[in-house]
matplotlib code that plots the C-alpha trace (Angstrom):
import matplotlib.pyplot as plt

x = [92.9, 91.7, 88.2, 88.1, 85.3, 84.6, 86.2, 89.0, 90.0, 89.3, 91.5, 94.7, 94.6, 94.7, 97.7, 99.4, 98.8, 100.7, 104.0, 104.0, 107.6, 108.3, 106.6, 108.4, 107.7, 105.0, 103.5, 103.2, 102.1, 98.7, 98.4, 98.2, 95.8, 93.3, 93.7, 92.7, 89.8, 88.8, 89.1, 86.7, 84.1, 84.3, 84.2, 87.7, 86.3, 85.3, 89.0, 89.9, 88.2, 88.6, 90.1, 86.8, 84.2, 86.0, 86.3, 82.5, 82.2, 80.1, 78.7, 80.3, 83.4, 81.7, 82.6, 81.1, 84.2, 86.6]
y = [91.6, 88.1, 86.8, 83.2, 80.6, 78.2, 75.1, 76.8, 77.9, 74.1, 72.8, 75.4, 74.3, 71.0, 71.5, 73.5, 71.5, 68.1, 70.1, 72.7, 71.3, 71.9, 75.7, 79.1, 81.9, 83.3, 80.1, 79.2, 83.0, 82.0, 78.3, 80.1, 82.6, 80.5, 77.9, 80.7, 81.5, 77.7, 77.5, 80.7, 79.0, 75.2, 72.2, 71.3, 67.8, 69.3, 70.5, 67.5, 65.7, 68.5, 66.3, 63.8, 66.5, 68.6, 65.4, 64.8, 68.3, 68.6, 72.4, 73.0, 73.2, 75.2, 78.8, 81.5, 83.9, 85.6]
z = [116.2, 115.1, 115.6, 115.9, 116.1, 118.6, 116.4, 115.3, 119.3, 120.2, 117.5, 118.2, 121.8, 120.9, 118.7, 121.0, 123.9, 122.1, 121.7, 124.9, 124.4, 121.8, 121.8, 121.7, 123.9, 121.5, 120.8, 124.2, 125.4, 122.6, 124.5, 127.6, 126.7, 125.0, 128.7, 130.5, 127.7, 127.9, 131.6, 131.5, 129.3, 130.2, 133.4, 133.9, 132.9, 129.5, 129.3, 130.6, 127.2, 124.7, 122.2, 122.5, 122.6, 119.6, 117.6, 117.6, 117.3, 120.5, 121.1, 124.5, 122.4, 119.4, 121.1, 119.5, 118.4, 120.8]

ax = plt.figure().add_subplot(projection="3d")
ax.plot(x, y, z, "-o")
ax.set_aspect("equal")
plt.show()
């Protein structure tokens, strides 16, 4: 198991998310795991501005670990 903090979940997802294309089946079985984490946790409009909110580090986006 891997523990994970809030920032480091946020930024994955983002990464992820800009190549789905380009992903693997691994790759995208983790993208999908940590949407359905997010999609536990946040608003959809908070999904919707993930990239915003992590890059001024707001604490919706600061999980604590999974």
């Amino acid at each position: 198991m891997i523990s994970l903090k809030g920032a480091e979940i946020t930024s994955l997802y983002i990464m992820l998310k800009k190549r789905e294309e380009e992903l693997d089946e691994n790759q995208s079985s983790v993208l999908r795991g940590i949407e359905a984490f997010l999609y536990e946790n946040l608003s959809v409009q908070e999904i919707e501005n993930i990239e915003t909110l992590y890059a001024g580090k707001d604490p919706v986006v600061m999980f604590t670990e999974i």
